[in-house]
PALUM-305888 format. One record per residue: x, y, z of N, C-alpha, C, O in turn; residue in one letter. Coordinates in nm, 4 decimals, always signed. Example, Ala and Ser with C-alpha at 12.3 -4.5 7.8 and 13.67 -1.06 7.14 Angstrom:
REM residues 2
MARKOL_+1.3190_-0.5690_+0.7800_+1.2300_-0.4500_+0.7800_+1.3200_-0.3300_+0.7800_+1.4236_-0.3319_+0.8465_A
MARKOL_+1.2850_-0.2250_+0.7080_+1.3670_-0.1060_+0.7140_+1.2900_+0.0030_+0.7870_+1.3409_+0.1138_+0.8039_S
//
This chain:
REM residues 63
MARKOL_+1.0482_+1.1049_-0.0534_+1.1206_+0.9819_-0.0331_+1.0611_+0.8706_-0.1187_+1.1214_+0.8209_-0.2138_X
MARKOL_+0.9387_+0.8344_-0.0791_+0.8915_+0.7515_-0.1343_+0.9372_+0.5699_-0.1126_+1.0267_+0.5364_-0.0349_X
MARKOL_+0.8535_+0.4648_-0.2000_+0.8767_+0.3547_-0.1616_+0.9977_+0.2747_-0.2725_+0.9696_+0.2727_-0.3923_X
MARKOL_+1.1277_+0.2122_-0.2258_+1.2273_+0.1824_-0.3281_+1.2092_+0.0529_-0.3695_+1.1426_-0.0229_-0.2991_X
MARKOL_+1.2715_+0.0051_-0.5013_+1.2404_-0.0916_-0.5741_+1.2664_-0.2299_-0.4585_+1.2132_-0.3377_-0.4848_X
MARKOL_+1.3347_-0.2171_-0.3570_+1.3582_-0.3710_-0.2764_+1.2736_-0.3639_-0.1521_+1.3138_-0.4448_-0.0686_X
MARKOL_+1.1785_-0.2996_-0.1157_+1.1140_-0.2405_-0.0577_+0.9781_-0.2716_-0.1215_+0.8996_-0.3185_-0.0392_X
MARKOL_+0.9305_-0.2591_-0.2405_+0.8189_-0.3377_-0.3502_+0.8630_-0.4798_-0.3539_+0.7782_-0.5658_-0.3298_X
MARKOL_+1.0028_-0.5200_-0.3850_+0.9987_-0.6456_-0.4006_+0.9407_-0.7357_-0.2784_+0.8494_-0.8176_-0.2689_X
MARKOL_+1.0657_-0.6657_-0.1633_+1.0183_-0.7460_+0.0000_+0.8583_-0.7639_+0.0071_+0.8177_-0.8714_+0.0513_X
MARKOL_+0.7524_-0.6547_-0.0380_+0.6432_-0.6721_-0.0142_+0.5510_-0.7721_-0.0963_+0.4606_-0.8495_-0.0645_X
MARKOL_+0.6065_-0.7409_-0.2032_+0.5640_-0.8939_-0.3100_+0.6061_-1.0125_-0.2652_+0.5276_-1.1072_-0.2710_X
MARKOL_+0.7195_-1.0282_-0.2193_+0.7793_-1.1881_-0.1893_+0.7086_-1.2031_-0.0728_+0.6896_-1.3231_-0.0526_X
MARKOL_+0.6480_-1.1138_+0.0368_+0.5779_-1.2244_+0.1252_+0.4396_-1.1960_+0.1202_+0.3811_-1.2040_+0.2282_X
MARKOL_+0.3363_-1.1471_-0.0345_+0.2185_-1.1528_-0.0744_+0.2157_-1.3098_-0.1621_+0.1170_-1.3809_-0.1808_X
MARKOL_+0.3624_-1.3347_-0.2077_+0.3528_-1.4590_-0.2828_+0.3534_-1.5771_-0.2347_+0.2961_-1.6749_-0.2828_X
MARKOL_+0.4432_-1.5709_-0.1010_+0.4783_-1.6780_-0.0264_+0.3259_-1.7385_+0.0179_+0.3013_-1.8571_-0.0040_X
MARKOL_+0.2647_-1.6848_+0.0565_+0.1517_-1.7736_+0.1285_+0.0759_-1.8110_+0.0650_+0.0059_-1.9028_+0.1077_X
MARKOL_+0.0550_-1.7617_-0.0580_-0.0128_-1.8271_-0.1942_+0.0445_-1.9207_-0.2346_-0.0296_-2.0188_-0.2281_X
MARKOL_+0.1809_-1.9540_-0.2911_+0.2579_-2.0446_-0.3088_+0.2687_-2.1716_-0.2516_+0.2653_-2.2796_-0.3106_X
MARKOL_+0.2833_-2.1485_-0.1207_+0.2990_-2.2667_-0.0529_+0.1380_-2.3070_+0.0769_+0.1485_-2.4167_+0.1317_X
MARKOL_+0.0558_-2.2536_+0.1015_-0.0563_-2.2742_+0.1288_-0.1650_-2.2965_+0.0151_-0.2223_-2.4053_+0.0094_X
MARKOL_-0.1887_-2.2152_-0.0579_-0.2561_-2.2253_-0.1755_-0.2796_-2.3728_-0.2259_-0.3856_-2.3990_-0.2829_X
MARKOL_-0.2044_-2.4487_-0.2107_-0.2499_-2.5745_-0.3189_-0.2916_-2.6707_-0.1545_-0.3784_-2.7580_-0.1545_X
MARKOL_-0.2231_-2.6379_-0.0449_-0.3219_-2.7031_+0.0806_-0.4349_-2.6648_+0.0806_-0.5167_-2.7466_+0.1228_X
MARKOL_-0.5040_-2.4876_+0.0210_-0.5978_-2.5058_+0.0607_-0.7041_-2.5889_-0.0596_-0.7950_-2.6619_-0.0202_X
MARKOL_-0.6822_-2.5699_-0.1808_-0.6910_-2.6551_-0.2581_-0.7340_-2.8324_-0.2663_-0.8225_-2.8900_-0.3295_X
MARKOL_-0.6264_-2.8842_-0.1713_-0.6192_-3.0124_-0.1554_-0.7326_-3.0456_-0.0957_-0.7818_-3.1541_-0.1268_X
MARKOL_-0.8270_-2.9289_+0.0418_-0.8779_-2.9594_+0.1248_-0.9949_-2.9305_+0.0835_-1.0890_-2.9754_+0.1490_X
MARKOL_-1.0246_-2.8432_-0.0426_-1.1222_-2.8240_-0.1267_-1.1675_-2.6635_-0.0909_-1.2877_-2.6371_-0.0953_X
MARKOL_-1.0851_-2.5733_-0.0609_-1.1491_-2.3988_-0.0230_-1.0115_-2.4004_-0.1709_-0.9162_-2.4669_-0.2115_X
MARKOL_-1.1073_-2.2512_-0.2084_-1.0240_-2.1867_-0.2845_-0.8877_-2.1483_-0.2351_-0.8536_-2.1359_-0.1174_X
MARKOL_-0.8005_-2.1280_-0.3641_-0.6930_-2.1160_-0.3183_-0.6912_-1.9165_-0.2709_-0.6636_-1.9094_-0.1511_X
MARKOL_-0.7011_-1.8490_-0.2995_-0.7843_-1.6933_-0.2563_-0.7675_-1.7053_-0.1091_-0.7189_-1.6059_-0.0551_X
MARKOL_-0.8124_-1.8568_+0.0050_-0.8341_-1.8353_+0.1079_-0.6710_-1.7835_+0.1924_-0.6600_-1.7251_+0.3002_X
MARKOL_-0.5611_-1.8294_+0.0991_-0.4643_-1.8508_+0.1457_-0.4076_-1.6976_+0.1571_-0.3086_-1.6870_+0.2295_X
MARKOL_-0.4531_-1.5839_+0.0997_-0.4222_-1.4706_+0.1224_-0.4617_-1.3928_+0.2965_-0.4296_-1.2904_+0.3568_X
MARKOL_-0.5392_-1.5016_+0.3195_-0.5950_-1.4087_+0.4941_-0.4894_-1.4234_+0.5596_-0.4860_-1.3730_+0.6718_X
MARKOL_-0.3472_-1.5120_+0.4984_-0.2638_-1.4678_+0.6341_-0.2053_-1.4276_+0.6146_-0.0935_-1.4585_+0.6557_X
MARKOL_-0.2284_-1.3036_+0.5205_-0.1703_-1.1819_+0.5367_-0.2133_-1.0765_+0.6853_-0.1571_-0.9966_+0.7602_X
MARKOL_-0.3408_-1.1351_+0.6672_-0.3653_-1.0207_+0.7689_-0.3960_-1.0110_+0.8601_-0.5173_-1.0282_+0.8726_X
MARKOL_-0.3150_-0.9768_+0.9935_-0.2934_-0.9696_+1.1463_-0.4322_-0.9627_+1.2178_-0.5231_-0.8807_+1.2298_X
MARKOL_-0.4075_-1.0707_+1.2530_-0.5542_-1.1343_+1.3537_-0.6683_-1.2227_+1.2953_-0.7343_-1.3048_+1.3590_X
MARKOL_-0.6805_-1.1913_+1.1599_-0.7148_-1.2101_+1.0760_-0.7279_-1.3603_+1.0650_-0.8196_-1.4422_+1.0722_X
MARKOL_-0.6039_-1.3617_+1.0456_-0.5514_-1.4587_+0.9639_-0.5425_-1.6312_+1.0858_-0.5373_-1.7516_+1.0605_X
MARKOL_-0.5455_-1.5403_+1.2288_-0.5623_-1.6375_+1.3332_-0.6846_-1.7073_+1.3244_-0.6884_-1.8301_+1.3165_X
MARKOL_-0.7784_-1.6398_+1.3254_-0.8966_-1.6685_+1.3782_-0.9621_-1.7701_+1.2355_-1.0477_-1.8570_+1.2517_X
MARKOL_-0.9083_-1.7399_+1.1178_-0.9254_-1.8245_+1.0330_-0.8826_-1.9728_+1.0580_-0.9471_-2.0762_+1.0407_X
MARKOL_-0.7392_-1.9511_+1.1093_-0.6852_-2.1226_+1.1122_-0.7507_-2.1444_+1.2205_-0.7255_-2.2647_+1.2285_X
MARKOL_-0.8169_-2.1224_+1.3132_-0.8963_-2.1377_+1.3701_-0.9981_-2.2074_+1.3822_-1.0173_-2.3084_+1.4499_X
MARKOL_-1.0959_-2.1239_+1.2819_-1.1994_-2.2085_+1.2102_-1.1621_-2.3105_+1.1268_-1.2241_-2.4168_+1.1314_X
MARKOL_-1.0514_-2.2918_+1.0355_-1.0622_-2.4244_+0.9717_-1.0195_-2.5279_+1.0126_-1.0406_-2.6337_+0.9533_X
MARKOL_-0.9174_-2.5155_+1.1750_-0.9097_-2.6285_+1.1843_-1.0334_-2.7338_+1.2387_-1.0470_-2.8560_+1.2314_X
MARKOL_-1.0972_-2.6497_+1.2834_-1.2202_-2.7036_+1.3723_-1.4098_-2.7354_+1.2893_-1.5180_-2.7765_+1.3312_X
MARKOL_-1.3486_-2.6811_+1.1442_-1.4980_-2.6993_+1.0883_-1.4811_-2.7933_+1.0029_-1.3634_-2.8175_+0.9762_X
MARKOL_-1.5701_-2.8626_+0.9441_-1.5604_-2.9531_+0.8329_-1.5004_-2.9388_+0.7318_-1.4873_-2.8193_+0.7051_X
MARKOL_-1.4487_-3.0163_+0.6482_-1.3759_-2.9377_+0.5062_-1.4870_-3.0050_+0.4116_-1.5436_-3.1126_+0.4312_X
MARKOL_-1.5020_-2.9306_+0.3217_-1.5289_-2.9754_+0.1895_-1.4945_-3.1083_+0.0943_-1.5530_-3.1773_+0.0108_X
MARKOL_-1.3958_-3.1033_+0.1427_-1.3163_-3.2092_+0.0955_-1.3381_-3.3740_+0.1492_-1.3198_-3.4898_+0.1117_X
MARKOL_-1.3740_-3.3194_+0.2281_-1.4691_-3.4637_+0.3423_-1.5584_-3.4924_+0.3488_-1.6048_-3.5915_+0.4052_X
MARKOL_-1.6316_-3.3722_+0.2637_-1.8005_-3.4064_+0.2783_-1.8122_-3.5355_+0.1557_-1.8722_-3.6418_+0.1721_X
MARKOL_-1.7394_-3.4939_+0.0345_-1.7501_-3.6003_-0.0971_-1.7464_-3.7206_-0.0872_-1.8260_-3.7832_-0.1570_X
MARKOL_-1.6573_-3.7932_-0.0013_-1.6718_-3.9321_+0.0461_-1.5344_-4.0172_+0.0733_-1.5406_-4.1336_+0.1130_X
//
């Protein structure tokens, strides 16, 4: 059977989405944009917004 071409795409369009549109928040706040890939992944990805909402940013330490 195997995996079909809209089936690769579906999986790309929501590896891109959270890069796309998180990515430059995480950016803004001063974490790499890289961080924005953890919510891909289930549970994961909770416990992150998690922490960041609750720890210091980088972005705050500068002044």
């Amino acid at each position: 059977m195997g995996i079909s071409i809209w089936q690769l795409i579906i999986i790309l369009v929501l590896i891109v989405i959270p890069v796309v549109i998180f990515g430059p928040v995480a950016k803004k706040a001063g974490f790499s944009r890289w961080w924005s890939l953890i919510l891909i992944v289930p549970l994961i990805n909770l416990i992150m917004v998690w922490v960041f909402a609750f720890m210091e940013w980088p972005a705050e330490k500068k002044g």
